[in-house]
C-alpha positions in Angstrom: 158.1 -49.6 -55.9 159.1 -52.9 -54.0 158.5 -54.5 -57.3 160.5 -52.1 -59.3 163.4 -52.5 -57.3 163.2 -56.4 -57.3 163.2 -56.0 -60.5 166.4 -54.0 -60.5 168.3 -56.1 -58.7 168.4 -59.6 -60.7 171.7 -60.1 -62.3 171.6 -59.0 -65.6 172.5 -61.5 -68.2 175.6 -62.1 -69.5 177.0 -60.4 -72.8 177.9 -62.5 -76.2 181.4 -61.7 -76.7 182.1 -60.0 -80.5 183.7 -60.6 -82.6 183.7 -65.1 -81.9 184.0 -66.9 -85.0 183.4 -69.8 -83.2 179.8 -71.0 -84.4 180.6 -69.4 -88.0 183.8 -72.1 -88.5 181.9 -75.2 -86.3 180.4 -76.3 -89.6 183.3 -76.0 -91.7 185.6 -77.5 -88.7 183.3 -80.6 -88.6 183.9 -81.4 -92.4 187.4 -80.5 -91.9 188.4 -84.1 -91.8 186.4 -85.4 -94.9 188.1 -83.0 -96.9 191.3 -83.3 -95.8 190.5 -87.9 -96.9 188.9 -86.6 -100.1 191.9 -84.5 -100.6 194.7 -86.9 -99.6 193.0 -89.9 -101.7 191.7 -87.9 -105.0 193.4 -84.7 -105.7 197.0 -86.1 -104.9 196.4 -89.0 -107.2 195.1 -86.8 -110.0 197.4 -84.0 -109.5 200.5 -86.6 -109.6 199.0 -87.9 -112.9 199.1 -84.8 -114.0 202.7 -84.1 -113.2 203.8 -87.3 -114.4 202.4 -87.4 -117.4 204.7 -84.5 -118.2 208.0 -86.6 -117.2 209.6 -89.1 -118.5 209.6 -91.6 -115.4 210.6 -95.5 -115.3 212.1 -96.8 -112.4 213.9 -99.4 -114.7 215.6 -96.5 -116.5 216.7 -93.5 -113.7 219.3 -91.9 -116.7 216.3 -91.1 -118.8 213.8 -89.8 -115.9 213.2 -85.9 -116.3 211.1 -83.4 -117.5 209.6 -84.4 -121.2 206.9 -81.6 -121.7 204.3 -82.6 -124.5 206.1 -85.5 -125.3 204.7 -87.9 -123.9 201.2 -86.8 -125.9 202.8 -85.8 -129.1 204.5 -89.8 -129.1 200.6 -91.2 -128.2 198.8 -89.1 -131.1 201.4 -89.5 -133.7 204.0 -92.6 -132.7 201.9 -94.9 -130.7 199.6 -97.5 -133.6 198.3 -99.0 -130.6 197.0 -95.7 -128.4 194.4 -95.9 -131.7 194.0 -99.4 -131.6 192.6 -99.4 -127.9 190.7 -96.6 -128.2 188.5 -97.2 -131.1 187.9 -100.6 -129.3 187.2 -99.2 -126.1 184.8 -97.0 -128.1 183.2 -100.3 -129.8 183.1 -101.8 -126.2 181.3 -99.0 -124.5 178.7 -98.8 -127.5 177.7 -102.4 -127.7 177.9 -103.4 -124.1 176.0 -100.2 -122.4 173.4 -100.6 -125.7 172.9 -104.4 -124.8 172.4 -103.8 -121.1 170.3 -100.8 -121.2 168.0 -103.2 -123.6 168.0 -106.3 -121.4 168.1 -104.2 -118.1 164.7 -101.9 -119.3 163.2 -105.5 -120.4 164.2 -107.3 -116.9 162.6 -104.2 -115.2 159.4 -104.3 -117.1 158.6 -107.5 -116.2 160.1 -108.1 -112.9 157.9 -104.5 -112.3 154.6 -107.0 -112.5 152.7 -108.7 -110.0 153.2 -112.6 -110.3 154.0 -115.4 -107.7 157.7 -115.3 -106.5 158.5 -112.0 -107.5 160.7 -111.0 -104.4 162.6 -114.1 -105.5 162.6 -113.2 -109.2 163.9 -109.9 -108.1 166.6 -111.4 -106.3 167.8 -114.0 -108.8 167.5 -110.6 -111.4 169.4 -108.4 -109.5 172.0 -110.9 -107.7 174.8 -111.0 -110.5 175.4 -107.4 -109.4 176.6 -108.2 -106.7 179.3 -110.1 -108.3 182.9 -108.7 -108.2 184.6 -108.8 -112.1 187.5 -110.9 -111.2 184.5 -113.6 -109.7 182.8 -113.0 -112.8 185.8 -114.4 -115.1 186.1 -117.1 -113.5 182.6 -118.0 -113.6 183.0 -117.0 -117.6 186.7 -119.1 -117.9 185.3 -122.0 -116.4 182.1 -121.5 -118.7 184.2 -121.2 -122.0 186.5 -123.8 -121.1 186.7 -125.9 -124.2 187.2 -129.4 -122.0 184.4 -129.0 -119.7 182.5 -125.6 -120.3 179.8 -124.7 -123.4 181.3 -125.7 -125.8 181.9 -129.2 -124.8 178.0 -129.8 -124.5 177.5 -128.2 -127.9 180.3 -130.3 -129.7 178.2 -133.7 -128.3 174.5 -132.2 -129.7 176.6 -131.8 -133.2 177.2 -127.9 -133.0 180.9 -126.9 -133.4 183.6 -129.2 -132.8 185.9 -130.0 -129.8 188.1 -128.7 -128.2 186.9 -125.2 -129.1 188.6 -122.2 -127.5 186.1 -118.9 -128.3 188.5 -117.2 -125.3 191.1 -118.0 -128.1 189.9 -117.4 -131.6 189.4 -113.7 -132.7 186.6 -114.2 -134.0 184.6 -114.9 -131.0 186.3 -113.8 -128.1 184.3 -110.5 -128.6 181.2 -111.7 -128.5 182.2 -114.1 -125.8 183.3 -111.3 -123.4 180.2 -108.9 -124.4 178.2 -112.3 -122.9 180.5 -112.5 -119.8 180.2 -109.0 -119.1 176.1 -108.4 -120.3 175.6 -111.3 -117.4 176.9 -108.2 -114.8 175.9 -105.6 -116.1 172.5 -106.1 -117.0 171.1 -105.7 -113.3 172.6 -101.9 -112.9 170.0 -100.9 -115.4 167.3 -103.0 -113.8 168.1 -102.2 -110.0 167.6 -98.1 -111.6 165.2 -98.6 -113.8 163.0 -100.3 -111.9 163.5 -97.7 -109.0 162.4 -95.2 -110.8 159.1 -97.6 -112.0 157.8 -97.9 -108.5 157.3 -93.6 -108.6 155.0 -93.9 -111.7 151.3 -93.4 -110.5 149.1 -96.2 -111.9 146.4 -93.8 -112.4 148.0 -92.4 -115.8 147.9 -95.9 -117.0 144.2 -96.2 -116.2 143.4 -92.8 -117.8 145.3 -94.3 -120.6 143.7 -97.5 -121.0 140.1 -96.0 -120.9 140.8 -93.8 -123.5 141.9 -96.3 -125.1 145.4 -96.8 -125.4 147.5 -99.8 -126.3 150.4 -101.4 -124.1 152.6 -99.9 -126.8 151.4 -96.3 -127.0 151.6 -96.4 -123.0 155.2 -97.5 -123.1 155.7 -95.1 -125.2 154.1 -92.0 -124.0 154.1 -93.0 -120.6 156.6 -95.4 -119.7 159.3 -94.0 -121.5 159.2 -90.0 -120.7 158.8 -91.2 -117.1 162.5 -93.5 -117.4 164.4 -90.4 -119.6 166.5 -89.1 -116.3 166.7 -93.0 -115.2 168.0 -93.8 -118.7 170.2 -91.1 -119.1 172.5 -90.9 -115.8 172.5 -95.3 -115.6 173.9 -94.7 -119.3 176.0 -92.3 -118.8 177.2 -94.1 -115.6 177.8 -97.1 -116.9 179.6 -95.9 -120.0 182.0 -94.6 -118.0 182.2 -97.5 -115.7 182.6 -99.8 -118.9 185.6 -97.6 -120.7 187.6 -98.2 -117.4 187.0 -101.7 -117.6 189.9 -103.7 -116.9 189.4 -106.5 -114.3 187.0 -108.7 -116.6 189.1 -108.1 -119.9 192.3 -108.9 -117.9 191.3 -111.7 -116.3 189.0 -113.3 -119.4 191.6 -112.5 -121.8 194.4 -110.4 -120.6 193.7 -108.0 -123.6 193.9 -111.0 -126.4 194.2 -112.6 -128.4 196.9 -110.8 -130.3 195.2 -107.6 -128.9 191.8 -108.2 -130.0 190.5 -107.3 -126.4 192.8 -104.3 -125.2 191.0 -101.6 -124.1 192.8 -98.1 -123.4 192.6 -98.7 -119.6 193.7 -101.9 -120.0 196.7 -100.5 -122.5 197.5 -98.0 -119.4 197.8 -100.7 -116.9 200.0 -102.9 -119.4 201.9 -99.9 -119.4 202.7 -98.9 -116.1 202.6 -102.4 -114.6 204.6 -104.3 -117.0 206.6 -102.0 -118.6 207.0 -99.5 -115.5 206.6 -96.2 -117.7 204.4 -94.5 -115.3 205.2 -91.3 -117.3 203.4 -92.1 -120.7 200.6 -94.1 -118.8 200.7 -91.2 -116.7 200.0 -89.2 -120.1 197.7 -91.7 -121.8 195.1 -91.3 -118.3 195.2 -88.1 -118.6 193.8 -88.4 -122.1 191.3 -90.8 -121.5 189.9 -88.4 -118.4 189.7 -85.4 -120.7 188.0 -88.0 -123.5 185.7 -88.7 -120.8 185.0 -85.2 -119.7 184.8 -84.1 -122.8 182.2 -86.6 -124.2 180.3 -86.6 -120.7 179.6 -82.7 -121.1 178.2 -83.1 -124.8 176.2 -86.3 -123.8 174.6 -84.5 -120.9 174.0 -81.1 -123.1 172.8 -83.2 -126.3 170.2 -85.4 -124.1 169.1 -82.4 -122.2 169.3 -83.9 -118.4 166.9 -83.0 -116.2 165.1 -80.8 -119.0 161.7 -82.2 -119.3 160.0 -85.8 -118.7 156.7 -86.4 -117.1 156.7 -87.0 -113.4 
C-alpha cells in the first residue's frame, strides 16, 4: 500500500502539445536558406533569359525595346547565316575535342593505373593541367604559337615551315592549333575519372582471366572496359557540355577567328550581348542552345543506357 501510494504521487509527466509542426518544418527550415541562394542565383537568371529572349532589349536602342514574341527565334532559324555557322562548329568542336580527350585521358589512366617508380609524381604531373584556369591556358598556348619566339620559331631553324608563321592566324591551322591548346586541359578530366573508377576493379578478375588464359587485349576488353562504361559515359557527357559552352580559351586564343573560323555559339552569344548589347536575341540564342543541350543530353543518356548494365 505505502508503495502504491508513492507511486501515486510522482508528478506525472508532462503532455506533448498537438497539433506542433515544429519538428515536421525543422528540416525544411534548415535548408530554407540554400534554397532561397540556389533560387536567387539560378532560377532568376534562367527565368530572365527566358523573358528576354521574348523582347527586343538593347540598351543602345530604348525606342525599339518591347515585346517581340517568336521573333527573336524565327530571325536565328531563318535570317541569321551565322546562328548556323556557330553551331555546326560548335558541333565539330564538341566531337573532336571530347573524342581526343576521352582517348588520351583512358590511355593516361591505364598507365598512370600501374605500379612503377614515381608514380605519385607521374600522377601529379598527369593530372596538374587541370588545375589550370582557360584564360591561364591561352596564354601558356599564345606564348607557345607565337611566331617570333614560340613553336614555330624552333621548327623554322630545323628546316620545317618558314618564319614568322602565325597558325593562331591562318585558317588552316588555327583548328588544329586550339584542339592542341585545349586537349593539354582537358585530357586530365578523363584521367582524374577514369582512373577513379580503376582503383574499384578487383584484381582477382584479372587473375581469373589471365589463368584462363586471356590476353591484355581480351581483358581490356571484357574487363576493363564494361567496368569504365558509367565512368565513360557521364565524364563524356560532362565534358561535352562543358566543351559547347566554351568560351574563355576560344576568346582569348583567338577571339572567334580568324574571319570566324573559331566562333562557337556560346562564343557568338557573348559577341552578342557584350559587344553589340542585344541581350534580347542573345537572350533567345541561349535559350536555344539549353534546349539543344537538353535535348541531345536526354537521347545520349537513353541511347547509351546509363546506369543499365556493366560489371562491378
Amino acid at each position: 500500500m505505502a508503495q502504491a501510494a508513492a507511486v501515486a504521487k510522482q508528478p506525472a509527466p508532462p503532455r506533448r502539445r498537438r497539433g506542433s509542426a515544429t519538428p515536421r518544418r525543422l528540416p525544411y527550415l534548415l535548408i530554407a536558406p540554400a534554397v532561397l541562394l540556389m533560387l536567387g542565383f539560378i532560377a532568376y537568371p534562367v527565368l530572365s533569359v527566358f523573358y528576354y529572349s521574348l523582347q527586343d532589349y538593347n540598351p543602345t536602342k530604348p525606342w525599339r525595346n518591347g515585346f517581340a514574341g517568336l521573333g527573336n527565334f524565327t530571325h536565328a532559324f531563318t535570317e541569321d547565316p551565322q546562328f548556323w555557322d556557330t553551331l555546326v562548329f560548335s558541333g565539330k568542336w564538341v566531337v573532336v575535342e571530347v573524342g581526343l580527350q576521352l582517348v588520351f585521358g583512358l590511355a593516361l589512366a591505364l598507365i598512370v593505373n600501374q605500379t612503377f617508380v614515381g608514380r605519385s609524381l607521374g600522377r601529379a604531373l598527369v593530372f596538374s593541367p587541370w588545375a589550370v584556369s582557360g584564360v591561364l591556358t591561352s596564354a601558356i598556348w599564345v606564348l607557345l604559337y607565337n611566331s617570333q619566339t614560340g613553336i614555330s620559331r624552333y621548327l623554322a631553324d630545323l628546316g620545317i615551315g618558314e618564319y614568322g608563321t602565325s597558325w593562331l592566324s591562318d585558317t588552316s591551322t588555327v583548328f588544329p592549333a586550339a584542339v592542341v591548346a585545349d586537349l593539354w586541359r582537358g585530357v586530365p578530366f578523363f584521367a582524374i575519372l577514369i582512373l577513379a573508377d580503376l582503383q574499384s576493379v578487383s584484381k582477382d578478375l584479372y587473375e581469373a582471366a589471365e589463368v584462363d588464359g586471356a590476353s591484355r587485349l581480351r581483358q581490356f576488353l571484357h574487363i576493363t572496359l564494361p567496368h569504365l562504361k558509367d565512368a565513360i559515359i557521364l565524364s563524356t557527357l560532362l565534358r561535352a557540355v562543358w566543351e559547347f559552352n566554351n568560351v574563355d580559351l576560344l576568346y582569348t586564343l583567338t577571339g572567334g577567328g580568324p574571319a570566324g573560323e573559331t566562333t562557337t555559339l556560346p562564343l557568338y552569344i557573348a559577341n552578342t550581348s557584350v559587344d553589340a548589347h542585344d541581350f534580347g536575341y542573345a537572350s533567345a540564342l541561349t535559350t536555344v542552345a539549353f534546349v539543344i543541350l537538353l535535348f541531345c543530353s536526354m537521347v545520349y543518356l537513353r541511347l547509351s543506357k546509363f546506369g543499365v548494365g556493366g560489371d562491378k
